[in-house]
C-alpha positions as CSV (number, residue, x, y, z in Angstrom):
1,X,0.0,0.0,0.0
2,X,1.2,3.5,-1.1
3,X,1.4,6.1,2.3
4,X,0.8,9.6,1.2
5,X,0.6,12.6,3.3
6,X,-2.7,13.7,4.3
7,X,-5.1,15.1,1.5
8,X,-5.1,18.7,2.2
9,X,-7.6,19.6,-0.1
10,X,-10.6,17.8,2.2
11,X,-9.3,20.0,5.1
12,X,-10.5,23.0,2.8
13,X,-13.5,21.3,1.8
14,X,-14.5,20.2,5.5
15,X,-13.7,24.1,6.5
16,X,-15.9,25.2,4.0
17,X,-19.0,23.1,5.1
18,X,-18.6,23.6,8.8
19,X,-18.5,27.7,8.1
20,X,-21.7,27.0,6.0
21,X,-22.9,25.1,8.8
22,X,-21.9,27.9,11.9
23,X,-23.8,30.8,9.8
24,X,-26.4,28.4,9.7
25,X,-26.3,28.1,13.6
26,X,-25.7,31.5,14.0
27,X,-29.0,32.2,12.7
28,X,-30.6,29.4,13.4
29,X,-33.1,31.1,15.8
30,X,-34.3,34.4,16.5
31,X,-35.7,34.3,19.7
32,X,-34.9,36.1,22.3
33,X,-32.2,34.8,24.1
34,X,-32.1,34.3,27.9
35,X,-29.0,36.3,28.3
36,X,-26.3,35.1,30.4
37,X,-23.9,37.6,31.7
38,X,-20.4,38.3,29.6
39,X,-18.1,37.3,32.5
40,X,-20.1,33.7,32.9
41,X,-21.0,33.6,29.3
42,X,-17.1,33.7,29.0
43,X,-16.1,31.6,31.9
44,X,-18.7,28.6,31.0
45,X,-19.5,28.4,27.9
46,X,-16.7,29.6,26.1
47,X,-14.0,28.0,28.0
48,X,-16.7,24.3,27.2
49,X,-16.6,24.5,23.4
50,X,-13.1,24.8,23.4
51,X,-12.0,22.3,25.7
52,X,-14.3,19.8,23.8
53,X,-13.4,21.4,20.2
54,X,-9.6,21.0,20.6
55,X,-9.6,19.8,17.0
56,X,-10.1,23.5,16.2
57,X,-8.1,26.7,17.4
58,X,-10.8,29.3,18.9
59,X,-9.4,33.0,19.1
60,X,-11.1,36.6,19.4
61,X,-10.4,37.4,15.9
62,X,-7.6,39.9,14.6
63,X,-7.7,42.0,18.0
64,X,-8.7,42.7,21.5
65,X,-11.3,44.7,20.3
66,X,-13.2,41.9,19.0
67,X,-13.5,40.6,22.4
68,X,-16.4,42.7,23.2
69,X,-19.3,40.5,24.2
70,X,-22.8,42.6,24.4
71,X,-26.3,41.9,25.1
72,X,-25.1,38.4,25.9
73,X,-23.3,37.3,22.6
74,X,-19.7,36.6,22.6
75,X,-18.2,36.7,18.8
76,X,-15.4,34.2,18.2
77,X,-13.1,33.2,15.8
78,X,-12.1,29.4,14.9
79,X,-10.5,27.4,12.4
80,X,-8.7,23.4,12.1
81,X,-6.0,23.2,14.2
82,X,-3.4,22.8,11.1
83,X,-0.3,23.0,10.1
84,X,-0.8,25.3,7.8
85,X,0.2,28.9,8.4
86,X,-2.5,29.8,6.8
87,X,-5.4,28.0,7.7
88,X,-9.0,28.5,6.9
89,X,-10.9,30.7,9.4
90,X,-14.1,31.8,9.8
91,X,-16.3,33.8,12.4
92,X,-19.1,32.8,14.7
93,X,-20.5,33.5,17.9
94,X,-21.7,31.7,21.4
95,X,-25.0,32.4,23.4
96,X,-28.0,31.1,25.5
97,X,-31.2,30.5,24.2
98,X,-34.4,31.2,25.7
99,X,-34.6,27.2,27.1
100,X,-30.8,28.0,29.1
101,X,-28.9,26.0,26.1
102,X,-25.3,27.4,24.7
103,X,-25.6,28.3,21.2
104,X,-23.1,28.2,19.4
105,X,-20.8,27.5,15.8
106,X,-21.0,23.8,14.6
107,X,-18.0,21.7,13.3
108,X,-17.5,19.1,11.1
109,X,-15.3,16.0,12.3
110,X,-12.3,16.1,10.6
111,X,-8.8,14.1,10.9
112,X,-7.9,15.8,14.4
113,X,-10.9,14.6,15.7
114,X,-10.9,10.9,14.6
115,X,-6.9,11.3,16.2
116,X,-8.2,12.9,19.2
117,X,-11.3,9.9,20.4
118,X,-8.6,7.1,19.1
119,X,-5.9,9.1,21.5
120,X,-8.6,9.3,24.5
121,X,-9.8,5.6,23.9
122,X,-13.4,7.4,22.6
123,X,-13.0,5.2,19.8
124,X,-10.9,2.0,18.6
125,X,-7.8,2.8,16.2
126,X,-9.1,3.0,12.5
127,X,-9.3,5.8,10.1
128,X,-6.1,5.2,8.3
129,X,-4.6,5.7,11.9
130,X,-2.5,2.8,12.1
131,X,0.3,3.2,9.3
132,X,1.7,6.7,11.1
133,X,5.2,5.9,10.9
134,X,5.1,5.0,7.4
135,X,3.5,8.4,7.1
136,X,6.0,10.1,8.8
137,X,8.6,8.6,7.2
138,X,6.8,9.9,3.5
139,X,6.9,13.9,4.6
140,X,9.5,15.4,2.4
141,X,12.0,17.4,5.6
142,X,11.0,20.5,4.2
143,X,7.5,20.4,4.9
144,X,6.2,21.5,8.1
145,X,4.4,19.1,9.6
146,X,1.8,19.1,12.5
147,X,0.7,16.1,14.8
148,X,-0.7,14.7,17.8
149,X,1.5,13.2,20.6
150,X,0.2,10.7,23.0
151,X,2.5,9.7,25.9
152,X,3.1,6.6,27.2
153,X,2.0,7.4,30.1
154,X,0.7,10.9,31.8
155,X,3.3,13.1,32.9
156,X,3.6,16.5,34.4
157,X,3.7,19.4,32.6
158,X,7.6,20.2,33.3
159,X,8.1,16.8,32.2
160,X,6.1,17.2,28.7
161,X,8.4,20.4,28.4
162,X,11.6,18.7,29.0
163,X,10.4,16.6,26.2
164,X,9.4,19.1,24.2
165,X,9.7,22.6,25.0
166,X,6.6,24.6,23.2
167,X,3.7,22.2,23.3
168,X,0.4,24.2,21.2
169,X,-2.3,22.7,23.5
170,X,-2.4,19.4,25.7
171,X,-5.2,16.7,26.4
172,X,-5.7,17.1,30.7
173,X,-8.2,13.9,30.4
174,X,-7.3,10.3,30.6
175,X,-10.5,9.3,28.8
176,X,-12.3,12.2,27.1
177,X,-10.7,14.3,23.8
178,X,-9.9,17.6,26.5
179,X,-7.9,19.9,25.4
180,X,-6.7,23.0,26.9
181,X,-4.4,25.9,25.1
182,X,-3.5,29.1,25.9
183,X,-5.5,31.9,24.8
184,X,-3.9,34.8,22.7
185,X,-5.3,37.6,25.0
186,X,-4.2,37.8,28.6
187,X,-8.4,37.6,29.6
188,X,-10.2,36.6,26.6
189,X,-11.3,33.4,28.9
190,X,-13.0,35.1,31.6
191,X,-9.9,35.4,34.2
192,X,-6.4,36.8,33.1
193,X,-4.4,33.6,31.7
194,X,-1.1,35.8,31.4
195,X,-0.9,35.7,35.4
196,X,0.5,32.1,34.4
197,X,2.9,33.4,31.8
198,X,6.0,32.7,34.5
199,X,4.7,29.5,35.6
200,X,6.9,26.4,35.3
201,X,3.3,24.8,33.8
202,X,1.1,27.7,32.7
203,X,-1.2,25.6,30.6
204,X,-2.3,23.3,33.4
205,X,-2.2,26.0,35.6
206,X,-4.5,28.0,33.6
207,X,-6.8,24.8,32.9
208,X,-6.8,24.4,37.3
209,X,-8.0,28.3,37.1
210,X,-10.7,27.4,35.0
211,X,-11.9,25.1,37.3
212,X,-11.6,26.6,40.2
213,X,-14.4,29.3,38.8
214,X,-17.0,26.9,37.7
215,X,-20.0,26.9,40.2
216,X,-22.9,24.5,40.9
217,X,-25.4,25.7,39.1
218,X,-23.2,25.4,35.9
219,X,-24.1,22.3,35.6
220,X,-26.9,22.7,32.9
221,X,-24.0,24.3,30.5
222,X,-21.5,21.9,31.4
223,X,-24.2,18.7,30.5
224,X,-24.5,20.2,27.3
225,X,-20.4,19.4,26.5
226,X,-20.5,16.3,28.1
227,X,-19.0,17.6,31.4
228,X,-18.8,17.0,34.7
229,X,-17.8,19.4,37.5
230,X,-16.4,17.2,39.8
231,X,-15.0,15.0,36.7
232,X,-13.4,17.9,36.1
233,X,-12.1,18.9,39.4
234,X,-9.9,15.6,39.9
235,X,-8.3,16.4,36.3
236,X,-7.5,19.8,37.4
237,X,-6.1,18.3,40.8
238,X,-4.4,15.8,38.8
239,X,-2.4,18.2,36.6
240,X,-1.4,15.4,34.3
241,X,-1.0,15.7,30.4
242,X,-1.9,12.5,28.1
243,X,-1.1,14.2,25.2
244,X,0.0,17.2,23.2
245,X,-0.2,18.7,20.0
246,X,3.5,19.9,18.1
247,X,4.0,21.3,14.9
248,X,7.7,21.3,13.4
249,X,9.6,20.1,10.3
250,X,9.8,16.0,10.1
251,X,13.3,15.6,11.7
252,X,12.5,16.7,14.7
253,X,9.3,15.2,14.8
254,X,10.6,11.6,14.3
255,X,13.6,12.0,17.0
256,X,11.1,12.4,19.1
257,X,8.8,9.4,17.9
258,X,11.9,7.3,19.2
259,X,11.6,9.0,22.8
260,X,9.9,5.5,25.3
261,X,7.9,8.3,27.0
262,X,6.1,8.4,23.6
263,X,3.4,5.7,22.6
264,X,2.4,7.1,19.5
265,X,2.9,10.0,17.0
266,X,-0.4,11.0,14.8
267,X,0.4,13.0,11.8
268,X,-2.3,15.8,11.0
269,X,-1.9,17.4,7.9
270,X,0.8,19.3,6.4
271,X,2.0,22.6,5.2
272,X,3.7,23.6,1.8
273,X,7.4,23.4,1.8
274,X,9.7,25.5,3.6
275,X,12.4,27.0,1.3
């Protein structure tokens, strides 16, 4: 069998249905909306779709401006988590509805996400995912490459960086697809993530703040990604990482596929060539 690298081409076309299918969200109902405040709204709901969306990268948009969130709407940004440098992004926005449900942006599945469930043991190994080192081995070295790392076992998050200095986001969950990263402004998540900036392991730290502001009577929100305060809690207590995402040229990638801390390397997708 002949190993190519992934087929770019159906990342565009997922992108392109999954932005058809947020404007159709968006606007999906024009009700009014039981408004939740900005700082829960924020806190919640926001922080939920992307720790459960960690197949996609969820910003603010071009600036801090865009972080304004009024009458109860908070715009967002979000596109694949890629290895392109320029990847396709589109614009969206997260509310409540008149019945207490988060609306908000739909995705597609894409290859992240099949990586992701076969990483957390949500689903059995398939998909194409079981020839990754053959893959590896068939990404010319000057192509940027991005992938998914699961560990051998979890480690600490000075541990992960002694194994690999910049991780883009990591999976705090043993058995669900979690994944936290760091947002690009300071307090775009509903506390101030750059308080964390010096911390030997700011993205756990940051994921432990999260949790530490989640209430009670969050629950509703929380059911509606599938999570569970107390759940929650112990991974935050925890601290551990199961995984992490990387994205670098293929030498360094596959020095690091060698590593025993490592149980598996998932390749992504691509970029062009460097020159």
């Amino acid at each position: 069998m002949t190993v190519t690298a992934p087929h770019r081409p159906s990342l565009y076309i997922a992108a392109l249905l999954t932005l058809a299918l947020a404007i159709a969200s968006s606007s999906c109902s024009s009700d009014t909306a039981a408004v939740m405040s900005c700082e829960r709204l924020k806190i919640v709901a926001l922080n939920s779709f992307a720790i459960t969306h960690g197949d996609y990268e969820l910003n603010s948009g071009a600036n801090s401006s865009n972080n304004a969130c009024t009458d109860g709407t908070l715009p967002i940004e979000l596109g694949p988590r890629s290895a392109m440098a320029e990847a396709p992004r589109w614009s969206g926005e997260i509310r409540r509805g008149e019945s207490g449900e988060v609306l908000m942006p739909q995705t597609l599945p894409w290859r992240l996400t099949s990586i992701l469930s076969v990483a957390s043991g949500a689903a059995p190994l398939g998909n194409g995912l079981d020839d990754q080192e053959i893959l590896l081995k068939a990404i010319p070295p000057s192509m940027p490459v991005q992938v998914f790392i699961l560990l051998a076992k979890p480690l600490k998050e000075s541990e992960v960086r002694a194994l690999w200095p910049r991780p883009r986001s990591v999976m705090v969950a043993p058995d669900q697809p979690l994944i936290w990263e760091s947002p690009i402004f300071c307090d775009y998540r509903g506390f101030n993530a750059c308080q964390f900036s010096a911390h030997p392991e700011p993205l756990t730290a940051q994921f432990k703040k999260w949790v530490s502001l989640l209430q009670e009577n969050d629950a509703q929100v929380l059911d509606q990604f599938n999570l569970k305060l107390k759940t929650l809690q112990t991974y935050a207590r925890e601290g551990l990482i199961y995984g992490f995402t990387a994205r670098d040229l293929p030498h360094p990638i596959r020095a690091i596929a060698r590593d025993p801390r490592i149980r598996a390397v998932y390749v992504v997708d691509t970029d062009l060539p460097r020159n």
